[in-house]
N, C-alpha and C positions, 0 to 999 in steps of 0.2 A: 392227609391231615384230618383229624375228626374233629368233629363241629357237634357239638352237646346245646340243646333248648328245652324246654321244659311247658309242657302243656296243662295249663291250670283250671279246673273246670271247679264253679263255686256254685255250692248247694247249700240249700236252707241250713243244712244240718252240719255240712260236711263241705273240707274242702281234700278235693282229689287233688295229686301233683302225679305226672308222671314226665321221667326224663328217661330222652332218645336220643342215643349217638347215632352220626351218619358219618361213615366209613366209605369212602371211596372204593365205587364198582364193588358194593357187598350191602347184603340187606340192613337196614335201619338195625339198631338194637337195645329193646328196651330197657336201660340201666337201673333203673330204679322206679318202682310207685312207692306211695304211699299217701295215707288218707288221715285225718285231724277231723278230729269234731269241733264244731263250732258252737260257741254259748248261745242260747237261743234270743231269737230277733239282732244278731246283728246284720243277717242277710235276711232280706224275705225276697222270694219267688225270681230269686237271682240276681238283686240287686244288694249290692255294699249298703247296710244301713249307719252302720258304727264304723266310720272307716280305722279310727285306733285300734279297736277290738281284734277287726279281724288284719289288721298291719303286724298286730302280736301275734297272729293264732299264725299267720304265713310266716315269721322270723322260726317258730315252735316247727313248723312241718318243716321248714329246710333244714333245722338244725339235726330232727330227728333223721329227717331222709337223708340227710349227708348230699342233696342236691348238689353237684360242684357248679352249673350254670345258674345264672343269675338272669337272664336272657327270657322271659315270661310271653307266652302266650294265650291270652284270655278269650273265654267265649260270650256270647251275648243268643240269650233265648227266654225272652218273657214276654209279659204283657205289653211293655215299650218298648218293643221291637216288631218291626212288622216286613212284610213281603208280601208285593201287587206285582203284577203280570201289567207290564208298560212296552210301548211302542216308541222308538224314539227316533228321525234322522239319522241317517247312516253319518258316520262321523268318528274320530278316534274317541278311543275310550276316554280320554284324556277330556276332550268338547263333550262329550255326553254327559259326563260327570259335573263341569262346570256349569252346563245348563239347566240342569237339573232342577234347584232352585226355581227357577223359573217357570217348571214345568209341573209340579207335582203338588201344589199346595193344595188341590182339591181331594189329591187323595191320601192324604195323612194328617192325623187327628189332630195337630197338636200346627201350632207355625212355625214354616222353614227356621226361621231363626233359632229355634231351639230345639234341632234335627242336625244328627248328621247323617249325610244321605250317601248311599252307594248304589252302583248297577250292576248288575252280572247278565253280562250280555249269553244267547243262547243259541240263536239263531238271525242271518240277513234273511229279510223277506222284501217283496215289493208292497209298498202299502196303496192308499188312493193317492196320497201325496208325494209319493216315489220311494225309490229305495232308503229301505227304514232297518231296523233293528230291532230286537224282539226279547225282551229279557225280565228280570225282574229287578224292581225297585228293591231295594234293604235301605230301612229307614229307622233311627233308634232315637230315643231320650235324649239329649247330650248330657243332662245332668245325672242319667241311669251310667250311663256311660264312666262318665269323670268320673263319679264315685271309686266305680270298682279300680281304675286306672289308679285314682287315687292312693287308695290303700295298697296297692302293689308299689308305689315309689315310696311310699311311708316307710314301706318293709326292706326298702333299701335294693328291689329287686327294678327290674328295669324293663315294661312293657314295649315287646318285639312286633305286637300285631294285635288286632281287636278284628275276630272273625264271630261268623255266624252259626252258634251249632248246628243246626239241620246242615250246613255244610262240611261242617265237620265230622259229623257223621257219614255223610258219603263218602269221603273218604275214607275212614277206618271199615266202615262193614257193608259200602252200596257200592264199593267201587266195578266190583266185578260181579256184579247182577246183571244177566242177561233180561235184554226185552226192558220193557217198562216195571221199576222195579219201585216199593214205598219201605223206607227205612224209618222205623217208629222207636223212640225212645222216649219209656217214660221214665218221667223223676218222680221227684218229693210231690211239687206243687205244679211243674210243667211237663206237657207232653210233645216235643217237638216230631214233626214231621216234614219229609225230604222225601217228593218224588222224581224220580231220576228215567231218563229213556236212552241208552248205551253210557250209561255211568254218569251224564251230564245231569243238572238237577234242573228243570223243567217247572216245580210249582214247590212250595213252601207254606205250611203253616204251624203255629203254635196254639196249644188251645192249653188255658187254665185248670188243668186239672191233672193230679197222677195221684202215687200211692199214698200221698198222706189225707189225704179226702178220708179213705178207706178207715184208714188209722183211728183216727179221728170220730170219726161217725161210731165207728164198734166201742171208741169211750166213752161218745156221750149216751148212747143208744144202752149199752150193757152195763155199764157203772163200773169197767174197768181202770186200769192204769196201762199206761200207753205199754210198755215191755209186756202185760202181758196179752195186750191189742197186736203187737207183731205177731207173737207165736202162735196166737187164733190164726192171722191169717196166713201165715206160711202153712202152719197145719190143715187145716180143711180149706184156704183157697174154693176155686168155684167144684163144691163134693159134686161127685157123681155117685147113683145109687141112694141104696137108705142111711141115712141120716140120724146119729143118736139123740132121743129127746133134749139132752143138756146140749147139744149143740144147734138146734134147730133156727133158736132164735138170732146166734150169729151170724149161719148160711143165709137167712133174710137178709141179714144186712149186707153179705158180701156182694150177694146176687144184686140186690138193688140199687147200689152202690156203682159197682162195676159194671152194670150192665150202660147205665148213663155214656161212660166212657167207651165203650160197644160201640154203643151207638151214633158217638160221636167222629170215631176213628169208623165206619163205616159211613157214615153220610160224609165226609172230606172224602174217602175215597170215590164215592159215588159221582162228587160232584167234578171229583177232575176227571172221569169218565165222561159226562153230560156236557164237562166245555171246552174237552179236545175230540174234535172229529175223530173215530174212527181208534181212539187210543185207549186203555184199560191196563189196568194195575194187574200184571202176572203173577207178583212174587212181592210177599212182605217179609221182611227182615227186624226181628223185634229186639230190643236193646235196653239196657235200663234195670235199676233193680227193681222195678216195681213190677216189670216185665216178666216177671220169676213167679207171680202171682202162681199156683199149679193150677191147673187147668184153661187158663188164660188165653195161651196161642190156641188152645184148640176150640175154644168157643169162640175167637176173631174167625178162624178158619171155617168154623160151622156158622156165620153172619153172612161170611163173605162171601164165601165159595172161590179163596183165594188160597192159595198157597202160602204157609205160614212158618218161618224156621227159625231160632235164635241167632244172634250175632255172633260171627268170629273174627273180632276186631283184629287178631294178633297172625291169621292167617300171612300176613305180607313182612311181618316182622320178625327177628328174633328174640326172646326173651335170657336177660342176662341173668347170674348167677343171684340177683338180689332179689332179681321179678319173679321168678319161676313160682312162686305162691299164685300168681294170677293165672294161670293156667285153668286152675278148677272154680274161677269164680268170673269173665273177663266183660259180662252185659256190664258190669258197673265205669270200666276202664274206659268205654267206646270213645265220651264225648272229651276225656283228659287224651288220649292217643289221637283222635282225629286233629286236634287245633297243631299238632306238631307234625304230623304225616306232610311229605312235602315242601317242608321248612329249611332243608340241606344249606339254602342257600342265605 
């Protein structure tokens, strides 16, 4: 019997839907994407801000997608969401989670009471205090939270599970990275990162910043309009070589711009190198449209001295008669594919 859910991933601009059938002893099969733009400000940096706005804009993508489940799985990757490296009593998943509360208010910003908290256990260790647990805290808004949950019952769809993109991501394009492996996806306004060591996800961060910085800046900076601030940056991206005078002044910007993000996605890398003994990032897997930037992975690659390749979220799936357009485009897919990979049951 096949079992169809729907992986929802909400952007500033844009809301991605992607539905997967899971087909008994045969690979997943992607039935349908499709993607909706959204009226500006009623999401910011991934949170539901108009919860009616966007309750209409998701009744508008299902009808257009012909989605037949109703069955939603949403991601959570912003600024009120966070992930620490916590030690806990060895104990069921079940006690660990309960206790929790109790345990972690020194380290998130905000009071328990208005957190909801999870743990993703990674490895038993022995600690000073005996056998402990080693994993990381995932801590969120609740009120970031309801919202988007919100608007998804508004629209009459029915929220299956509330996951954390950087995990989601491992799933669709970190699963089968050999060695200690960091899967980087940028969006609009965030840039989530997942590093993983034999496919398990070991550290977590989000940092405030992806392609619409860029965007943005080449408008205020060059006195353009935003469309034709995209086509600057798809087109010359970080140039290599000479430079024509009417474009000179953009390339500043791009390089200045994006070099921030450089260097911010290499000092996270650095720093999970400095505080696991003995450990380092082999392999990055880049994801995202912003990720598409041209010249981008190779100048991560020239920071790093890491090995640097795009994502192939759909390597483990099939693509149906309706997807097969996502074939020549799928960094955008990653983080709507990931929250459903898995979900069979």
């Amino acid at each position: 019997m096949a079992t169809r859910i729907v992986g929802l991933d909400i952007g500033n601009e844009v809301l991605r839907g992607i539905e997967l059938e899971y087909v008994a002893k045969k690979r997943p099969v992607v039935v349908r994407y499709h993607e909706l733009a959204l009226p500006e400000g009623a999401v910011r940096n991934g949170e539901v801000i108009e919860e009616n706005t966007v309750a209409t804009a998701l009744k508008q993508l299902w009808a257009e997608a012909k989605f037949r489940s109703r069955g939603v799985v949403i991601g959570l990757g912003n600024q009120k969401v966070l992930a620490r490296d916590l030690v806990v009593p060895r104990g069921s998943i079940e006690s660990i989670r309960e206790a929790l509360p109790f345990q972690v208010q020194d380290l998130i910003p905000v009071p328990v009471a208005e957190a909801l908290l999870d743990f993703y256990p990674i490895s038993e260790i022995t600690s000073d205090t005996g056998p402990a647990v080693s994993g990381l805290l995932v801590a969120a808004v609740k009120s970031s939270v309801l919202a988007n949950v919100n608007a998804i019952r508004k629209a009459g769809l029915s929220p299956v599970d509330v996951d954390l993109v950087p995990f989601a991501l491992q799933r669709s394009v970190g699963a089968d990275t050999v060695g200690t492996a960091a899967v980087i996806d940028i969006g609009a306004t965030t840039t989530n990162i997942v590093i993983s060591t034999g496919g398990v996800p070991q550290f977590v961060r989000i940092i405030p910043a992806g392609g619409d910085d860029l965007t943005r800046a080449l408008i205020s900076r060059l006195g353009i309009d935003r469309e034709l601030a995209e086509r600057v940056k798809a087109g010359i991206g970080l140039a290599n070589g000479s430079v024509p005078p009417e474009n000179r002044a953009a390339v500043e910007v791009i390089y200045e711009v994006t070099r921030e993000l450089l260097n911010s996605l290499r000092n996270t890398l650095s720093y999970f190198a400095n505080t696991r003994e003995g450990r380092h990032v082999e392999q990055v897997v880049l994801s995202g449209g912003a990720a598409r930037l041209p010249g981008f992975a190779e100048s991560l690659a020239s920071m790093t001295s890491i090995k640097v390749t795009m994502a192939d979220p759909f390597a483990k799936v099939e693509l149906g008669k309706e997807a097969r357009h996502l074939a020549g485009s799928p960094a955008r897919a990653a983080v709507a594919l990931g929250l459903v990979l898995g979900r069979a049951a």
